[in-house]
C-alpha positions in Angstrom: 0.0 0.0 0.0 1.4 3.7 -0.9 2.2 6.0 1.8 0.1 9.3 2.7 2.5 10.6 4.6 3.6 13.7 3.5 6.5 13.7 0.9 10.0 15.9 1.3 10.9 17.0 -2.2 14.2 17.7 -3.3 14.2 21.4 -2.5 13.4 20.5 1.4 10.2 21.6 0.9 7.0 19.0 2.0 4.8 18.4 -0.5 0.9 18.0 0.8 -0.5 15.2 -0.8 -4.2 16.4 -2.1 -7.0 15.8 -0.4 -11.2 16.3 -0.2 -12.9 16.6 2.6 -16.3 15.0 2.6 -19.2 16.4 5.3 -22.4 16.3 3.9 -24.9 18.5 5.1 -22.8 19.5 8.0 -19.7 21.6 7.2 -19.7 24.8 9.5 -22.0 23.3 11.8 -21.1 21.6 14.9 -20.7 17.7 13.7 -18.8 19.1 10.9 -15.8 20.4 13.1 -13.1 18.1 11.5 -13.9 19.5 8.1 -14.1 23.0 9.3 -10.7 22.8 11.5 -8.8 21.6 7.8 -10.4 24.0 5.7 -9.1 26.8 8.3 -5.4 24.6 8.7 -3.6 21.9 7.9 -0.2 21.1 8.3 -0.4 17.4 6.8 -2.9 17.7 3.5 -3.6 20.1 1.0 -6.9 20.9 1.1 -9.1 21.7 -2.5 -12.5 20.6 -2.0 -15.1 19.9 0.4 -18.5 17.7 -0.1 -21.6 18.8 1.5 -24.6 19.0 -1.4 -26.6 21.4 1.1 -23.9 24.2 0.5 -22.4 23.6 -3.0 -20.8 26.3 -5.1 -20.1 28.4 -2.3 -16.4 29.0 -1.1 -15.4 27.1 2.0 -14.1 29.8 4.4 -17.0 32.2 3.7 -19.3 30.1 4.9 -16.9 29.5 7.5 -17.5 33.8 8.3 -13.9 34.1 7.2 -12.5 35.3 3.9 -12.4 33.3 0.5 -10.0 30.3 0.8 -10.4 29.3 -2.6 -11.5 25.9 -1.6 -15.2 25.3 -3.3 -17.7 23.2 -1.5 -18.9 20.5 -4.1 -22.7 18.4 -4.5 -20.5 14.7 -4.3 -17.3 13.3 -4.8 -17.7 12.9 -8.7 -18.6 16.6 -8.9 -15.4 17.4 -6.6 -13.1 15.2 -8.8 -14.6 17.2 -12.4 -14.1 20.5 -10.5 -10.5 20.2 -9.1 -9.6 18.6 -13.0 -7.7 15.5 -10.9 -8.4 12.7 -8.4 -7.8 13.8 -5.1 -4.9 11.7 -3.3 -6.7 11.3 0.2 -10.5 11.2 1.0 -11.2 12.5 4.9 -14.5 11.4 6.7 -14.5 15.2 8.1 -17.7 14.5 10.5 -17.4 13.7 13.9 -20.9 12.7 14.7 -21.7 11.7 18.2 -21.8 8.0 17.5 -18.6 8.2 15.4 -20.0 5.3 13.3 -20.5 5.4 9.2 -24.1 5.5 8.0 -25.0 3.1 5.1 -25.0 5.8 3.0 -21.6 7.1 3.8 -20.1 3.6 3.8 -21.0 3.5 0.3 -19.0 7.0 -0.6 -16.3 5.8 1.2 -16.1 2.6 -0.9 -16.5 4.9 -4.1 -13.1 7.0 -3.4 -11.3 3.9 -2.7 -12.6 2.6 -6.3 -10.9 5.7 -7.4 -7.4 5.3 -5.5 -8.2 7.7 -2.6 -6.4 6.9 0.4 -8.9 7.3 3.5 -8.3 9.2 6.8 -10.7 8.7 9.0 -11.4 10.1 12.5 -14.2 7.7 13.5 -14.8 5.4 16.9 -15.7 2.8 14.1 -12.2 1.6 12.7 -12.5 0.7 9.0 -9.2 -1.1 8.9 -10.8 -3.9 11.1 -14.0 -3.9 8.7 -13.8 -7.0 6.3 -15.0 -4.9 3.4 -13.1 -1.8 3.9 -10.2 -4.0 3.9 -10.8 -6.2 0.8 -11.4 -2.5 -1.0 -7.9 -1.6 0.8 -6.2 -4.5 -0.9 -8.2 -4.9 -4.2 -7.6 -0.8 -5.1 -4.3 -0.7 -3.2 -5.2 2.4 -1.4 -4.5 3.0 2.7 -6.8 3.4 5.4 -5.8 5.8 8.1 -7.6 5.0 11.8 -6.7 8.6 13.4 -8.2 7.4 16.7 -6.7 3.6 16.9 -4.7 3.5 20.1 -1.7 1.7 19.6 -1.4 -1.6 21.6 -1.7 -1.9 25.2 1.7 -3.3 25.9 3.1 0.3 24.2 0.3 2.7 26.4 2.2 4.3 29.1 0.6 5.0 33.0 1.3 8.4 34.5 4.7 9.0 36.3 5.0 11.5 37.5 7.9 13.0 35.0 6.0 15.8 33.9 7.1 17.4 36.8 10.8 17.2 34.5 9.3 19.8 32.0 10.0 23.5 33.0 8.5 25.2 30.5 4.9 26.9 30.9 2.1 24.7 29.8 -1.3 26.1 29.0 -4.6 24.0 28.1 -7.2 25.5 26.2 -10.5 24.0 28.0 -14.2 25.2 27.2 -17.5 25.3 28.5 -18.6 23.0 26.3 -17.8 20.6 23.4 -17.2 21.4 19.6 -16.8 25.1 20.8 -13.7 26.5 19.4 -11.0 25.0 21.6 -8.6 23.4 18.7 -8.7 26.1 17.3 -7.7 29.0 19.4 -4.4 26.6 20.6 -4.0 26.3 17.0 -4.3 30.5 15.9 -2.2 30.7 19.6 0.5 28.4 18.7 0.6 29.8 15.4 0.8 33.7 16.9 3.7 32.7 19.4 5.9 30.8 16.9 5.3 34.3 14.5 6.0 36.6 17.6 9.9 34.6 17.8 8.4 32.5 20.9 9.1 28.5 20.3 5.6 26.9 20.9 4.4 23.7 20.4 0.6 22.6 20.4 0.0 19.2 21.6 -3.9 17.4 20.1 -6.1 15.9 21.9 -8.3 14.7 19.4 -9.3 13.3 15.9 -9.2 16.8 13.9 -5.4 18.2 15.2 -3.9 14.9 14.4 -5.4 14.6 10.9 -4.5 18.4 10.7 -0.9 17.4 11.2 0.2 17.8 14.9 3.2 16.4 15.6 2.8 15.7 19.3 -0.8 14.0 20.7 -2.7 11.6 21.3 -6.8 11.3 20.7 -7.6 10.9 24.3 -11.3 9.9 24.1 -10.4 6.5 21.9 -8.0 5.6 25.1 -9.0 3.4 27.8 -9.0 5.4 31.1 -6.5 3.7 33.2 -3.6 5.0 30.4 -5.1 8.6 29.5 -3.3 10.6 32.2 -0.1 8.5 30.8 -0.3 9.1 27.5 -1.3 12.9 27.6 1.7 13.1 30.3 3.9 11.3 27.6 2.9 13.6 24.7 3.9 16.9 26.6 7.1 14.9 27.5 7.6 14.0 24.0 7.4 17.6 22.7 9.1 18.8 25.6 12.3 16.8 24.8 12.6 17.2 21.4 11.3 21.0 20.6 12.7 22.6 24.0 9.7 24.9 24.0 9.7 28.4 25.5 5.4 27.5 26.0 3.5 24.2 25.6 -0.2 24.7 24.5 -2.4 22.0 25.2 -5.6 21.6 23.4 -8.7 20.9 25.2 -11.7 18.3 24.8 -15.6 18.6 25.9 -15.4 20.3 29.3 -14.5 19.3 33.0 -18.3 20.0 34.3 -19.8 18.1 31.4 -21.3 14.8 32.8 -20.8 12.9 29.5 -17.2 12.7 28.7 -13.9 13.0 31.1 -11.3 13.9 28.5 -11.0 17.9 30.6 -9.8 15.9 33.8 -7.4 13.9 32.0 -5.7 16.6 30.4 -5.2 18.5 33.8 -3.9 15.8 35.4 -1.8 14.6 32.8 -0.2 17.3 31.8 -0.7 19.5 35.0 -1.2 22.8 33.1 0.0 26.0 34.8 -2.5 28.5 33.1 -5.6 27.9 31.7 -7.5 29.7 28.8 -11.4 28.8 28.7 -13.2 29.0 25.5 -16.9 30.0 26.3 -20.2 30.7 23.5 -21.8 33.4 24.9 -25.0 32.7 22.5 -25.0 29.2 23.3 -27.9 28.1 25.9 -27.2 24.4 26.1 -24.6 21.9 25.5 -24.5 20.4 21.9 -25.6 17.4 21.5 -27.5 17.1 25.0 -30.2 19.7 24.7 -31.4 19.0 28.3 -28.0 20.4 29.7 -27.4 23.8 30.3 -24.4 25.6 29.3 -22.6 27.0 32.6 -21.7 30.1 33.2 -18.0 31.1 33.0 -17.4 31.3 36.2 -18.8 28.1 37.4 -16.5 26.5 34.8 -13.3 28.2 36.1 -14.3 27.3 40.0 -14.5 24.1 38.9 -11.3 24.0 37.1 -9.3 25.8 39.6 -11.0 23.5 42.2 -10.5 20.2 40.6 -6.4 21.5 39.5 -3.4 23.5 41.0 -3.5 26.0 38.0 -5.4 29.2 37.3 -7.6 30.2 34.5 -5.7 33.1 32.4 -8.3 34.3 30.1 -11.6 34.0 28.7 -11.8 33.4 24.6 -15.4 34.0 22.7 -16.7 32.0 20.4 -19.2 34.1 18.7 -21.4 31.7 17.3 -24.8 33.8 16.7 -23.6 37.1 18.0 -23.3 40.3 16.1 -19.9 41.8 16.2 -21.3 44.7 19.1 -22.5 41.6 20.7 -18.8 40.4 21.0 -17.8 44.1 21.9 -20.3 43.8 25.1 -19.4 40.1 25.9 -16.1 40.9 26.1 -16.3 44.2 28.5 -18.8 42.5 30.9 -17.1 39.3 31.2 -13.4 40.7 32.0 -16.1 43.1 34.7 -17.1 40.0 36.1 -14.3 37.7 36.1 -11.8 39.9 36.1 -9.2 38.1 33.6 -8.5 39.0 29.8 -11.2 38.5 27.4 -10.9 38.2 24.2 -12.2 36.3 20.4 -9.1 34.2 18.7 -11.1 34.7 15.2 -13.0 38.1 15.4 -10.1 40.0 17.4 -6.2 41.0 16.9 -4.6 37.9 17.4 -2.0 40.0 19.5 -4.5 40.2 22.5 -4.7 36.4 22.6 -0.6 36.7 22.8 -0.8 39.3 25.6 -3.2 37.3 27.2 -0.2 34.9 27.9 2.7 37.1 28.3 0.7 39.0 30.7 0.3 36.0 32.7 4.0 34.3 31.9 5.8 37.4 31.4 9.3 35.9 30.8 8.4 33.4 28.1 8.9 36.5 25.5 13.0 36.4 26.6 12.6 32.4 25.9 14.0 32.3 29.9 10.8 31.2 31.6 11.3 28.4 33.9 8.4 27.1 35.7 8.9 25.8 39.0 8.4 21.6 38.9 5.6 20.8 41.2 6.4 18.2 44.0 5.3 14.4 42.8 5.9 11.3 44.5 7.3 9.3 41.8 
């Protein structure tokens, strides 16, 4: 089977291998996260389609509220492939539906792109390498399947430590309020920003989407069984700590420590025992996604908890401003920095400087690359 790997070409430069992202009647909506995260970045694929018949013809990132990206948004794959003039190299599954299983439907476009010689990236609970007819496709078309969330064997997981207290750098996790609300990718525009700014930082995934998007340091924590998730999130920080030598780790969050259906928040903060905290809150958004019985919680109740549950403080507050007008984001932000009394700030809608200041403020030495936090005290 060919690789999908990204190739080095002679001048040192990586060539992207092509790619179309399929999310059918869901791309800029929640479920369609994945696909929106790699129209907005990617590090791994070159992105020059997306399928979703509900919003064809229309560019990608202005339906995404951003500027063109010169990425159209095609009916199916046949209409992508005519459009683009060439058969795409890799076919991503860029939904993350709550069951993270295939539909009939979808298993059938998924079989059609490997009749083509599409590799597959997939980002799915349901791993289509282990599925007998995904597999004879595999072989039959020579094409590769790509299980972002398999785990690798449990002889190779790692249990926690106690070593992260051996990296001295600043690390900083990006939790929310609430799931699919904006977390990877204010780490992601943050990372970026520092890096730009001269300040070495590294972004370590947490899930399906940053790993696909090419993060070179992660693990997707909710595919993980529980007794190894502190271990492995404690080995990725390690990882990127000994090889990068950071001046700032940025961790990116999943769902949200007060949310009763998933636990990924409390093994990132114990894992990789986060000095600062940046929260990531939809001021529009009345309850969680997915669970329309569950209130959102406020801010505030969301940083008690955190600061409650962890030794770490919260930092800042980032908007996500989902259904607000852009006076509406003016307002959020002045009321909550009132109440809470931390920065405020929107990663996407705002200077991208104040989401900088919103760490130097709080790690004022990382800008001189000489900040040293102090190692907290673990029985190893």
């Amino acid at each position: 089977m060919k690789p999908i790997s990204p190739l080095r070409l002679q001048s040192g430069r990586v060539r992207m291998p092509s790619a179309v992202v399929y999310c059918e009647a869901n791309f800029g909506g929640i479920d369609g996260k994945t696909a929106n995260g790699l129209v907005r970045h990617s590090d791994k694929y070159r992105i020059i389609a997306v399928i979703d018949s509900k919003k064809a013809g229309l560019d990608a990132g202005e339906v995404l509220g951003e500027q063109p990206r010169g990425i159209p948004i095609c009916c199916d794959l046949a209409h992508a492939v005519d459009l683009s003039g060439q058969v795409p190299e890799v076919f991503i599954f860029g939904i993350a539906p709550a069951s993270g299983l295939l539909s009939v439907h979808e298993r059938g476009v998924v079989l059609e792109a490997m009749s083509l010689g599409m590799d597959i990236v997939s980002g799915l609970h349901e791993f289509l390498g282990d599925d007998p007819v995904f597999v004879a496709a595999e072989n039959q078309y020579g094409v590769n399947i790509r299980d972002v969330r398999r785990p690798r064997d449990k002889k190779g997981l790692r249990l926690f430590d106690g070593r992260i207290a051996l990296v001295t750098c600043p690390r900083i996790a990006i939790l929310g309020t609430d799931c699919a609300i904006g977390k990877r990718t204010t780490a992601t525009i943050l990372t970026q920003a520092l890096n730009d700014r001269g300040i070495r930082a590294v972004m370590i995934a947490t899930g399906q989407t940053g790993l696909i998007q090419g993060a070179r340091y992660g693990v997707a924590l909710d595919a993980m069984p529980s007794q190894f998730c502190a271990g492995e999130m404690e080995g990725a920080v390690l990882s990127a700590y000994e090889v990068e030598r950071p001046d700032v780790i940025i961790i990116e969050g999943q769902s949200a420590l007060g949310h009763p259906a998933y636990l990924s928040s409390g093994f990132i903060l114990r894992g990789s025992q986060p000095q600062g905290v940046i929260l990531q809150h939809a001021p529009a958004r009345r309850v969680r996604c997915d669970f329309d019985g569950l209130p959102i919680p406020p801010p505030a109740a969301e940083i008690h908890l955190i600061e409650t549950f962890a030794d770490t403080r919260v930092i800042g507050l980032t908007i996500n401003h989902e259904g607000m007008s852009d006076a509406d984001i003016t307002t959020a932000i002045a009321q909550y920095e009132l109440e809470l009394g931390i920065p405020v700030t929107d990663a996407l809608a705002r200077p991208v400087g104040e989401l900088v200041e919103m760490v130097l403020s709080a790690f004022p030495r990382i800008a001189s690359g000489a900040e040293t936090a102090e190692p907290q005290v673990i029985s190893v």
